[in-house]
C-alpha positions in Angstrom: 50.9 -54.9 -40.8 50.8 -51.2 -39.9 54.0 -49.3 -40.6 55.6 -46.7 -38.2 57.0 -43.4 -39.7 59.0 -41.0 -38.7 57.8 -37.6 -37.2 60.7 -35.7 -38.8 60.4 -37.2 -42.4 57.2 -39.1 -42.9 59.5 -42.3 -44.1 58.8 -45.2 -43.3 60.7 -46.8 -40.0 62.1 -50.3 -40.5 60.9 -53.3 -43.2 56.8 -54.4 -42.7 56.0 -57.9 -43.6 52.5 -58.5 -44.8 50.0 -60.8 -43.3 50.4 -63.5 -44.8 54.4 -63.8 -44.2 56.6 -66.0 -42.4 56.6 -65.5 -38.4 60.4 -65.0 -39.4 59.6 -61.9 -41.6 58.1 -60.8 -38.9 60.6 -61.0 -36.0 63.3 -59.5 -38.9 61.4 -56.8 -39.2 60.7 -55.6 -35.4 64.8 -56.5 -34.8 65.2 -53.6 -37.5 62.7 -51.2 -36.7 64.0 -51.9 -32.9 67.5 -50.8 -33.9 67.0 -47.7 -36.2 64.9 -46.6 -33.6 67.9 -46.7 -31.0 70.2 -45.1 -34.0 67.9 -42.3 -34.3 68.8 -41.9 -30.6 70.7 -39.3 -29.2 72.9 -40.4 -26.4 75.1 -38.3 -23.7 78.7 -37.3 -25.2 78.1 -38.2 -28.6 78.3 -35.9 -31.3 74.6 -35.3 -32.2 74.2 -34.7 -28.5 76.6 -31.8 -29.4 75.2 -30.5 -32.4 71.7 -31.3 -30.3 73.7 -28.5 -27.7 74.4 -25.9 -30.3 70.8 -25.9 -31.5 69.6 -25.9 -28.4 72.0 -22.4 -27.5 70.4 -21.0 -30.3 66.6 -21.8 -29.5 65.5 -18.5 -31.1 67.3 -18.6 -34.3 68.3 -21.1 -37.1 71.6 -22.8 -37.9 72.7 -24.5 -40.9 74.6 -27.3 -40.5 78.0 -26.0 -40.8 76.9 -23.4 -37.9 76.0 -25.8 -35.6 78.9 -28.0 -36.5 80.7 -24.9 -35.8 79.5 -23.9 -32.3 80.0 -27.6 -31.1 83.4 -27.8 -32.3 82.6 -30.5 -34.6 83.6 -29.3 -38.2 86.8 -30.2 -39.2 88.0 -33.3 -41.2 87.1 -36.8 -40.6 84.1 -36.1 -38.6 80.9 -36.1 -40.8 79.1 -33.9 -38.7 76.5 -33.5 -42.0 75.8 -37.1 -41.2 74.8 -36.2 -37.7 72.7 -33.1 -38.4 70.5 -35.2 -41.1 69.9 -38.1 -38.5 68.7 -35.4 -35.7 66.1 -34.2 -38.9 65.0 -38.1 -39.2 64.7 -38.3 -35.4 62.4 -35.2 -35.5 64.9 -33.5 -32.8 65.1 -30.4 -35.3 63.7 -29.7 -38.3 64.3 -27.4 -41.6 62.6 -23.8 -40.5 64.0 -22.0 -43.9 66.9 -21.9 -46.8 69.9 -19.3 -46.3 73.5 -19.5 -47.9 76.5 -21.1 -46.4 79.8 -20.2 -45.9 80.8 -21.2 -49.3 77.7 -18.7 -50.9 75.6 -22.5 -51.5 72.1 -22.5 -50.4 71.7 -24.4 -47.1 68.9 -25.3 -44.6 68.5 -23.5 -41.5 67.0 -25.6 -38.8 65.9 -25.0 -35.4 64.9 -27.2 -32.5 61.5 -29.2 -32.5 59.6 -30.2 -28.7 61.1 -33.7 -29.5 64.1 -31.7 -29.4 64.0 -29.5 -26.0 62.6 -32.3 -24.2 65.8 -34.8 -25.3 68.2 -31.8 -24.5 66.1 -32.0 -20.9 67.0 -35.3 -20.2 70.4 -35.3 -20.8 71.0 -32.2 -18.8 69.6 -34.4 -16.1 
């Protein structure tokens, strides 16, 4: 059974079953791949469709993280904003473009906005 992989990462999307497997190996393993593909989502109002916002403001530079958690008013306790920013990587909405420091003199990524990107940012404008 071929396996699906994500544009962003290049890991693979859901559990395969081989062949040979159960029919009920099978069905589990389109149910998963059916949901993370919905998780990898980005829906109106949530908060990677506000950190999806903030990169897209900044189409023509990069932001790390903790910028783009900044500029949508994300970063402050209890909201793991770090979370969000990784799954928009694994959903190929943005992707790492270079290395800078943060706020705290750690390196960071900087990441800017793929196609995948501008296009969802498109639709939920609409």
């Amino acid at each position: 059974m071929a396996t699906e992989v994500c544009e962003a990462c290049g890991r693979p999307l859901g559990p395969t079953a081989r062949d040979d497997d159960p029919s009920t190996s099978h069905d589990a393993g389109r149910a998963v791949a059916e949901r993370e593909s919905k998780v990898l989502d980005v829906r109106p109002g949530t908060q990677r469709a506000k950190l999806l916002a903030a990169y897209g403001r900044n189409s023509f530079t990069t932001l790390s993280d903790e910028q783009a958690a900044s500029l949508a008013d994300l970063h402050y306790q209890g909201i793991c904003w770090w979370k969000r920013c990784s799954e928009l990587r694994q959903g190929g909405f943005i992707r790492v473009v270079g290395h800078g420091e943060g706020s705290n003199g750690a390196a960071v990524q900087r990441c800017g906005l793929t196609g995948k990107g501008l296009a969802k940012l498109r639709e939920l404008a609409s």
